[in-house]
C-alpha positions in Angstrom: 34.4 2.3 80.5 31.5 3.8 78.6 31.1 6.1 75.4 28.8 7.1 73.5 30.9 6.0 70.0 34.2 4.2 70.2 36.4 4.9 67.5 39.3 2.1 66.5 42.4 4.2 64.9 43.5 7.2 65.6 44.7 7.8 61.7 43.5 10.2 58.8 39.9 8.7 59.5 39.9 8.0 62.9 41.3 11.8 64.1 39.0 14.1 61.8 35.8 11.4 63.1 36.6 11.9 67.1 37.0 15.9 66.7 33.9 16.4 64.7 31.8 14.1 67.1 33.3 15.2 70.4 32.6 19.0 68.7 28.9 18.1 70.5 29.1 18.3 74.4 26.2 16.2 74.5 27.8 12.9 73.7 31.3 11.1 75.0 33.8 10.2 72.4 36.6 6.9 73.0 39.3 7.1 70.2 41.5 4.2 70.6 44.6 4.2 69.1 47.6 1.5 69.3 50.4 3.6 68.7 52.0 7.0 70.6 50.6 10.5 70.5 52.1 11.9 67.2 53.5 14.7 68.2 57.1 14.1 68.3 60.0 15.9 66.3 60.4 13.3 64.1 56.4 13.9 63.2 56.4 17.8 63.6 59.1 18.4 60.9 58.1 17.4 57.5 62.3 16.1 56.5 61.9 13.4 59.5 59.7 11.0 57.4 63.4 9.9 56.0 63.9 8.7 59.6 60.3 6.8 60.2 59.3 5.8 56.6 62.2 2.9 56.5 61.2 0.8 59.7 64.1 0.5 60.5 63.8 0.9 63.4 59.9 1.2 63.8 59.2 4.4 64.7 55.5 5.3 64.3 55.4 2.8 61.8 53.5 -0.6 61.2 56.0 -1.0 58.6 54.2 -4.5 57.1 55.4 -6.5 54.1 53.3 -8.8 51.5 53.5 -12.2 50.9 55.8 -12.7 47.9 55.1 -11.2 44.9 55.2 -13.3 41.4 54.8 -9.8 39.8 57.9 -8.6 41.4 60.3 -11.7 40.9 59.2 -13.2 43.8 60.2 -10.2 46.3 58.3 -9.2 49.1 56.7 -5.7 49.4 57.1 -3.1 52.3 54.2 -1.6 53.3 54.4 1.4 56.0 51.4 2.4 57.6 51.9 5.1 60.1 51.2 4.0 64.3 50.4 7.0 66.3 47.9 9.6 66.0 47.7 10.8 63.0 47.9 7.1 61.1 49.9 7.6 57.7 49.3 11.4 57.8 52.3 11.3 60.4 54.8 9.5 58.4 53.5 10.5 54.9 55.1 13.3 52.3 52.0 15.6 53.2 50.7 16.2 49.7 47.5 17.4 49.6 45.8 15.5 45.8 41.9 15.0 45.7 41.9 12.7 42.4 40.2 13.2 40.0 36.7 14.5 39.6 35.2 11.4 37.5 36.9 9.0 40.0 34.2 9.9 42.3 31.3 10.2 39.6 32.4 6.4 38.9 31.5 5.5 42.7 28.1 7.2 42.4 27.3 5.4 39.1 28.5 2.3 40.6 25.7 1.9 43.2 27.1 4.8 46.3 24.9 7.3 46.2 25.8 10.6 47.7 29.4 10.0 46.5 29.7 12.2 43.2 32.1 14.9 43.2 29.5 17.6 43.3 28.4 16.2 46.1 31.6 15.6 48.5 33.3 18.5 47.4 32.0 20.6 50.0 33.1 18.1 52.5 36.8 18.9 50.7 36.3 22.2 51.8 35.4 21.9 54.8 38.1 19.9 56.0 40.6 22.1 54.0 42.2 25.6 55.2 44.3 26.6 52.0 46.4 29.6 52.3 45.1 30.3 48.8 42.0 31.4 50.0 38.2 30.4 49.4 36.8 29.7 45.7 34.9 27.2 43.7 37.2 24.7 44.5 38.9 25.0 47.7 37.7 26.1 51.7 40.1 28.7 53.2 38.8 28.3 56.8 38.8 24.1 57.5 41.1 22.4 60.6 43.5 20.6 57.5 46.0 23.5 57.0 46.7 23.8 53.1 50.0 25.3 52.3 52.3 26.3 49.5 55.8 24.7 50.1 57.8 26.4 52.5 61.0 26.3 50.1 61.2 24.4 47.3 64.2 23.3 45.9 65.0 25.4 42.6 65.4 22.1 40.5 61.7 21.2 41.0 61.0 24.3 38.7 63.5 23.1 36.7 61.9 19.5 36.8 58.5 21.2 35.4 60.2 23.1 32.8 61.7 19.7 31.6 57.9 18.4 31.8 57.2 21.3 29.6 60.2 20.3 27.0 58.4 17.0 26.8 55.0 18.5 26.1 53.7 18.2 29.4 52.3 21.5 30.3 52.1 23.2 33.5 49.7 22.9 36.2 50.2 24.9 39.3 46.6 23.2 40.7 46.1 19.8 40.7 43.0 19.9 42.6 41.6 22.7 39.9 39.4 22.3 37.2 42.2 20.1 35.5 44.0 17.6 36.8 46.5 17.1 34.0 50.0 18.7 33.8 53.1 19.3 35.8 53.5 21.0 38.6 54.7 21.5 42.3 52.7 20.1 44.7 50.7 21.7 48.0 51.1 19.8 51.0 49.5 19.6 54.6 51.6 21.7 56.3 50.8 24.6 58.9 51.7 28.2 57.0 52.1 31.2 59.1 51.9 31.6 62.8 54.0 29.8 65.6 54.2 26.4 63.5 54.5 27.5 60.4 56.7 24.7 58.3 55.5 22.1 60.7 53.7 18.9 59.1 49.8 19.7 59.6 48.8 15.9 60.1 45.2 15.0 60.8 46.0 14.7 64.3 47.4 18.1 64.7 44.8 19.4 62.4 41.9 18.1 64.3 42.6 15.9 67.2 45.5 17.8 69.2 43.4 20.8 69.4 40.4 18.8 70.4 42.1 16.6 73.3 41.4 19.1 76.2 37.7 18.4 75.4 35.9 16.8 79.0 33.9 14.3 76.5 36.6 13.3 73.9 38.7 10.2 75.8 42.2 9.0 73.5 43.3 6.2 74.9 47.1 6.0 73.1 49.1 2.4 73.4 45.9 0.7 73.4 45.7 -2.4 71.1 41.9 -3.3 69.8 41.4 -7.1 69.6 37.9 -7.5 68.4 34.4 -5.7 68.2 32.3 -6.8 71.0 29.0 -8.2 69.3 25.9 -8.9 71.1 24.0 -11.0 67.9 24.0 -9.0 65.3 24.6 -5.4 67.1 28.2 -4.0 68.2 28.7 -2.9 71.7 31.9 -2.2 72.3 35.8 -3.3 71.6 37.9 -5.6 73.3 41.4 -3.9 73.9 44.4 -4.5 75.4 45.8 -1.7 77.8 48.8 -1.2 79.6 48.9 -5.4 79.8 45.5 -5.9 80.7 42.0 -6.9 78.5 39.2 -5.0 78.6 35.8 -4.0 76.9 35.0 0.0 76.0 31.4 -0.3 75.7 29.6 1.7 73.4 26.2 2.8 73.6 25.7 4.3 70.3 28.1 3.4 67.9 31.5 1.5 66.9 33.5 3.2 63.9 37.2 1.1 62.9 39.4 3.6 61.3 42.4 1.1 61.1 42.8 2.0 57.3 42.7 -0.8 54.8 45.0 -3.7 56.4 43.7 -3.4 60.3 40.3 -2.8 59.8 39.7 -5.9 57.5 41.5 -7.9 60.0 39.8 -6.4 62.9 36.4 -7.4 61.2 38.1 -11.1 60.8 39.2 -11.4 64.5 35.8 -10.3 65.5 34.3 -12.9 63.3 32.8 -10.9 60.7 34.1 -12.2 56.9 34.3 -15.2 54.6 33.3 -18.2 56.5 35.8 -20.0 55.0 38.5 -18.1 56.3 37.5 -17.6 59.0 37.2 -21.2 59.7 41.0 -21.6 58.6 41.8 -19.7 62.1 39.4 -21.7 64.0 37.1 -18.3 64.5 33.8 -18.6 65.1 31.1 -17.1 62.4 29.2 -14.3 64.4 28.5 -12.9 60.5 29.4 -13.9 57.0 30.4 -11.2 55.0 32.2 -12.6 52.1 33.8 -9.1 50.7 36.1 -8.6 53.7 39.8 -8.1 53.0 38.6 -8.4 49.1 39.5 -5.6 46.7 42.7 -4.6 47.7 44.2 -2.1 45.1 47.5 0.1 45.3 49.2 2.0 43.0 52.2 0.1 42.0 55.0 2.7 41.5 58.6 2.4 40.2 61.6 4.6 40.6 64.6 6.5 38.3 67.2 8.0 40.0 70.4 10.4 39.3 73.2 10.9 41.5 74.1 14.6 41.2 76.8 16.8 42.1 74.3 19.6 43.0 74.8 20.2 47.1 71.8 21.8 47.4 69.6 18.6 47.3 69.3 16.3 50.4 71.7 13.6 50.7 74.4 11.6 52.2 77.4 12.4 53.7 80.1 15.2 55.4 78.6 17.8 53.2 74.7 16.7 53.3 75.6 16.6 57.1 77.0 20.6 57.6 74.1 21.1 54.7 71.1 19.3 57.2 72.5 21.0 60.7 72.6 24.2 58.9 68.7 23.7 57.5 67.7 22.7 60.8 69.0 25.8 62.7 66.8 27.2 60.2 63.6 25.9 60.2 63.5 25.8 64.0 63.7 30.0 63.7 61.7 30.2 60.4 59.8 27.2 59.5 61.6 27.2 56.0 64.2 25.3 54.5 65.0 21.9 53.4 63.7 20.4 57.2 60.4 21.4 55.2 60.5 19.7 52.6 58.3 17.4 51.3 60.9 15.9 49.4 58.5 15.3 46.7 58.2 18.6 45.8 57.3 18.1 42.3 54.8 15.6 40.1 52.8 15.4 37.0 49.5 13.6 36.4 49.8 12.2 32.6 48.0 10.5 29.9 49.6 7.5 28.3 47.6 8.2 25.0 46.0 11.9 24.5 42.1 10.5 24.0 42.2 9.6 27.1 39.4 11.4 29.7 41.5 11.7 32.6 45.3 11.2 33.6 46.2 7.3 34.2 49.8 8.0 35.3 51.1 9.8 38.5 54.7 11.1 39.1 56.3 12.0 41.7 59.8 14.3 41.4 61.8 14.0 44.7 64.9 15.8 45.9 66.8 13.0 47.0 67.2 9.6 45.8 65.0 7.1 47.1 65.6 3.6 46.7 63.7 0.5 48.6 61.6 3.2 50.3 65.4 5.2 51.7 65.8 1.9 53.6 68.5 1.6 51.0 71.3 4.9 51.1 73.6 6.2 48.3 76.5 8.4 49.5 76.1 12.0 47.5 73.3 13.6 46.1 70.7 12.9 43.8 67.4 13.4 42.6 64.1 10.9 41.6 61.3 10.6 40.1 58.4 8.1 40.3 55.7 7.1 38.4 52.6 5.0 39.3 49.6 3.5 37.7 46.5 5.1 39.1 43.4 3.1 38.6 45.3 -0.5 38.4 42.9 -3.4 36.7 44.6 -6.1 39.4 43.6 -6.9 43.2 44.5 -8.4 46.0 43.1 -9.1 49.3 44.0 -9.2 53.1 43.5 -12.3 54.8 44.6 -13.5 58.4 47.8 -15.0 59.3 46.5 -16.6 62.4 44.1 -15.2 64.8 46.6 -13.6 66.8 45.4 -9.7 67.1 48.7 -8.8 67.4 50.1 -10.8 64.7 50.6 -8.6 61.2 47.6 -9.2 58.7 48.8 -11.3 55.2 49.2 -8.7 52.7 48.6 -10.1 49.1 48.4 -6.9 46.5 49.1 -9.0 43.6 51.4 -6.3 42.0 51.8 -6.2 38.8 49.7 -9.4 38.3 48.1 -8.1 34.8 49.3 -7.3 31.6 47.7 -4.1 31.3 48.8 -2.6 34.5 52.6 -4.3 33.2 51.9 -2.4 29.7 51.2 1.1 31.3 54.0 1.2 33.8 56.3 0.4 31.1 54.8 3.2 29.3 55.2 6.1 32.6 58.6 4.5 32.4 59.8 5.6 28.9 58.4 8.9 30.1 59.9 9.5 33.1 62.9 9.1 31.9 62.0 11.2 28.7 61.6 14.2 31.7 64.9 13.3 33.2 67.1 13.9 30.0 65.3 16.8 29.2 67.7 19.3 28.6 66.0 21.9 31.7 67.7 19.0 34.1 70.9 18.8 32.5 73.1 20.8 34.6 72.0 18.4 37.8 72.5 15.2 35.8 75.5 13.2 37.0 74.8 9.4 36.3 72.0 7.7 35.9 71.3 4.3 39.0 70.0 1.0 37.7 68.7 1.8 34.3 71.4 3.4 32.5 72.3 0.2 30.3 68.6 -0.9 30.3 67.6 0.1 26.6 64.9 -2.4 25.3 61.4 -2.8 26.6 62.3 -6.3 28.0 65.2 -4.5 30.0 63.3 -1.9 31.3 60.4 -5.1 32.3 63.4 -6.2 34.2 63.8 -3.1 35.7 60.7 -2.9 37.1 60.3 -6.4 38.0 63.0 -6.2 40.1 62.4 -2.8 42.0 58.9 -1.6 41.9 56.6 -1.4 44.9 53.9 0.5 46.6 53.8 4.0 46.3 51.2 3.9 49.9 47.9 4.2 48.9 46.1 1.1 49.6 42.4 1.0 49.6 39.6 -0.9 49.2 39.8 -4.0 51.6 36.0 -3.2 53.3 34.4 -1.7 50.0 31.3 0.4 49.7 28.3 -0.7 47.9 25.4 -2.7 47.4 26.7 -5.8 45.8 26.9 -9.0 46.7 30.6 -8.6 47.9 30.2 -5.0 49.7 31.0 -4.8 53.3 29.8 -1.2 53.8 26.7 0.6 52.4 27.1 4.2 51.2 26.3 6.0 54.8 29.7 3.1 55.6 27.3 1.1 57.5 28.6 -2.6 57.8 26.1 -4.5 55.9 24.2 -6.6 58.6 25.6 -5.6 61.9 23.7 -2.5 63.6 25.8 0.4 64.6 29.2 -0.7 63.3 30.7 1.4 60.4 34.2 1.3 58.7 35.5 5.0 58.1 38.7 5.2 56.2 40.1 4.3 53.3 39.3 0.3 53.0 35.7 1.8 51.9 36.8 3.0 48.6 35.3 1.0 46.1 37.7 2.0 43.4 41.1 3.6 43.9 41.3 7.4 43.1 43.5 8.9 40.7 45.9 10.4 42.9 47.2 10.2 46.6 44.8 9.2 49.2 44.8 11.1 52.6 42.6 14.1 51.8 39.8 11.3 50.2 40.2 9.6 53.7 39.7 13.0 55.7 36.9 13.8 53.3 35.1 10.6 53.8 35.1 11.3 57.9 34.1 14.8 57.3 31.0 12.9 55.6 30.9 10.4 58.2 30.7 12.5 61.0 27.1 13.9 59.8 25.7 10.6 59.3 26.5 9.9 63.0 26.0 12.9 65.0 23.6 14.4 62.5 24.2 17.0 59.9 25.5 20.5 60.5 25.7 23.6 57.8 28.9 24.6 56.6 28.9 27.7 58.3 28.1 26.0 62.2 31.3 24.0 60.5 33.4 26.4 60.2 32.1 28.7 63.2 33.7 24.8 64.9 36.7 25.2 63.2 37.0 29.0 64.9 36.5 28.2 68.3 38.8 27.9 71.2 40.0 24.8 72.7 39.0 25.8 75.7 34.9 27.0 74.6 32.7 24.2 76.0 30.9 24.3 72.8 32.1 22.6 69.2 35.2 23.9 69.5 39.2 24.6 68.0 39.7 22.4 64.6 40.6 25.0 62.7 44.5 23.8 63.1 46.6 27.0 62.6 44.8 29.3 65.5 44.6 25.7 67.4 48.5 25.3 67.2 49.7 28.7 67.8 47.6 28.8 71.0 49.2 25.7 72.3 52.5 26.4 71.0 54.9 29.0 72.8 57.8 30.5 70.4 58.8 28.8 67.2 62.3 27.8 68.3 60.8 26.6 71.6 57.7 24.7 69.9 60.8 22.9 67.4 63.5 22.1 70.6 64.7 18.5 69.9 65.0 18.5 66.4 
């Protein structure tokens, strides 16, 4: 087979890159993607992340760990990564954060020109659809439907008034001209129309819709074993389909949007990478690019939990059973209830010390308890709340464990592995919990899991120690820049090797202050100029408009999209 760009990953990246490109009738598009079709129940209603985020079993889910962690007592990290189309934004809690606007000032200053927040904010905006409307700040007419929560639980407010008791005030847009305060967040998630209260991945925001295309291939169930170099030039990939090796050839371009684990070990198994381990595998050097797999930063995140008598939260049990058949009835007429939930409804972006210039501390206030990543259940009810260190000062990397393409890559994020980043957890910690005693949460509080009896800072250490992971937002493993130890240049170009770029979230160079799948969307929104050229904003969103069915760029903008395709809502929801 033979395209005119071959795309590896049908994730965040990897789904916005194929609809924009395919939106041209003049050139073929071949997205390759390892896992299903995303478009399952499970997928489609927001609640079923509880049933695919554990791995257990792996349902559109990579569901990795790390190598042990010395910052974590020795335990080893889970690390879902979403397999079907739609990557992460399939399995993820849908919440729709930019960062910061410095965050992306820092990349400009730092060598990637283009990359200021002046100057991708219009590709925020183009990607995004927010029922708010169009302003300054946000695009009203984009494929990534933007949505107020469908119906959020009455203790987030509560949550945010006991932010407010705590001095924390509130913030009812965290991707306005503040970031700071407390708040309930907007999420990815189609409002109005046939599937309104469905999740809005980017697949159902942009590739679904684009799939009856003649030029657009998606090959689903298709596994990518290396890019097919001829010297220093990609051609193609080397897959494995339905039991059988073959190469997609590519006349034009090769773009891996594997997200930070897959496409640093993609680049590895196709001999691209530190010689030296690359060697270790016995792979041959075909280019040495010493900053692959390098970088690796997450935001290391910890958890407080209550179990509460409150019924109306999600839980476990006879009553959380009647409560979740009830809900469901519900959002299959309506779209609303708690089957559309985010479950972290609320959050808060805080500073540990008020001269600060930006927030260095996320939270994250869920409706449920959540413990080991809800691969670990608690009969009852119960709320949480996480906090996470946004721009952690340790790294990891991503290496090989053999040179297997279908082994899992060795995850090493070195959690916790500075003082500093120790120091500042500790600190979101104290306030967390601060937020949770507050008397607006009273009435919900029942008992407090794990740290009730921890009281000193050397308990609370423990604590954390001994429980905190990932929060999902890995980045950084094929970094953008001009520096010695850059894989990509700032059009993502990987240094040395013509026509191959890396679009998704491994080309961050630093991690963002917040949560990362609108970043990754934006960056292929950017992408997609640099490779079929550029187009204005309004050909963009005259794109967005048009039918599936037009022969020209057509049908990203995802709510029209969706209720064409869809019949009624309770039909469009059968099988939940």
């Amino acid at each position: 087979m033979e395209f005119d760009y071959v795309i590896v990953g049908g994730g965040s990246g990897g789904a916005t890159l194929a609809a924009r490109l395919s939106a041209d009738p003049a050139v073929t598009v071949c997205l390759v993607e390892a896992g299903g079709d995303g478009r399952g129940i499970l997928v489609r209603a927001p609640a079923g992340t509880v049933a695919m985020l554990p791995g257990r079993p792996r349902i559109n889910n990579y569901a990795y760990q790390t190598v042990p962690q010395p910052g974590l007592n020795g335990r080893r990290g889970y690390q879902p990564r979403g397999r079907c189309l739609g990557g992460s934004s399939a399995i993820n809690a849908m919440l729709y954060v930019r960062g910061h606007r410095d965050d992306y000032d820092d990349w400009a200053q730092a060598g990637c020109a283009g990359w200021s927040f002046d100057e991708v904010l219009p590709y925020f905006k183009r990607a995004e659809g927010n029922e708010r409307g169009e302003s300054t700040l946000h695009g009203a007419s984009g494929p990534l439907q933007v949505s107020e929560q469908q119906s959020p639980r009455p203790i987030t407010e509560d949550f945010v008034r006991a932010a407010a008791e705590c001095g924390i005030r509130r913030n009812d847009d965290f991707n306005g001209p503040e970031q700071e305060g407390a708040g309930l967040y907007q999420v990815t998630q189609f409002h109005g129309g046939a599937r309104n209260g469905e999740r809005c991945s980017a697949a159902a925001a942009y590739l679904h819709p684009a799939m009856t295309r003649p030029n657009l291939t998606v090959l689903t169930g298709t596994q990518a074993l290396r890019v097919v170099l001829q010297d220093k030039r990609a051609t193609g990939v080397e897959v494995l389909r339905g039991g059988t090796i073959e190469i997609i050839r590519a006349h034009r371009e090769v773009a891996l949007c594997g997200g930070a684990f897959n496409s640093p070990q993609l680049l590895m198994l196709s001999g691209i990478g530190d010689p030296a381990e690359l060697g270790r595998h016995g792979i041959a050097v075909r280019h040495a690019l010493p900053g692959v797999g390098q970088n690796l930063q997450d935001h290391t995140d910890f958890i407080l939990a209550y179990a509460s008598k409150d019924t109306d939260l999600f839980g476990i049990g006879a009553k959380a059973g009647l409560n979740l058949m009830k809900a469901i009835l519900e959002w299959r007429k309506s779209g609303k209830g708690l089957v559309a939930t985010p479950f972290a409804e609320g959050g808060a972006f805080i500073k540990s010390s008020p001269e600060l210039p930006r927030p260095d501390l996320q939270l994250h206030f869920v409706i449920a308890i959540t413990d080991d990543h809800a691969r670990k259940l608690h009969m009852g009810f119960g709320f949480s709340c996480h906090v996470c260190v946004l721009r952690p000062k340790g790294r990891g990397d991503v290496r090989l464990d053999d040179a297997n393409p279908l082994s899992a890559p060795r995850i090493d994020p070195r959690f916790l592995s500075e003082a500093e980043d120790m120091a500042l957890l500790l600190q979101g910690v104290k306030k967390v919990r601060e937020i949770l005693r507050a008397p607006a949460l009273q009435k919900y509080r029942h008992s407090e899991l794990y740290t009730a009896d921890a009281h000193t800072d050397e308990e609370l250490t423990q604590q954390i120690r001994s429980r905190a992971d990932t929060i999902y937002h890995p980045v950084g493993t094929c970094k953008m820049g001009v520096d010695a130890m850059a894989v990509v240049d700032p059009k993502l170009r990987v240094h040395g090797i013509e026509n191959l770029r890396v679009v998704d979230a491994s080309v961050m160079p630093t991690l963002i202050g917040g949560n990362t799948n609108a970043p990754t969307i934006m960056i292929a929104e950017r992408a997609s100029d640099w490779m079929r050229g550029p187009i204005t904003f309004d050909r963009a969103v005259q794109d967005a408009r048009a039918p599936a069915t037009s022969p020209a760029p057509s049908a990203l903008q995802g709510e029209e999209a969706g209720a064409a395709q869809s019949p009624t809502p309770a039909a469009a929801r059968s099988g939940m």
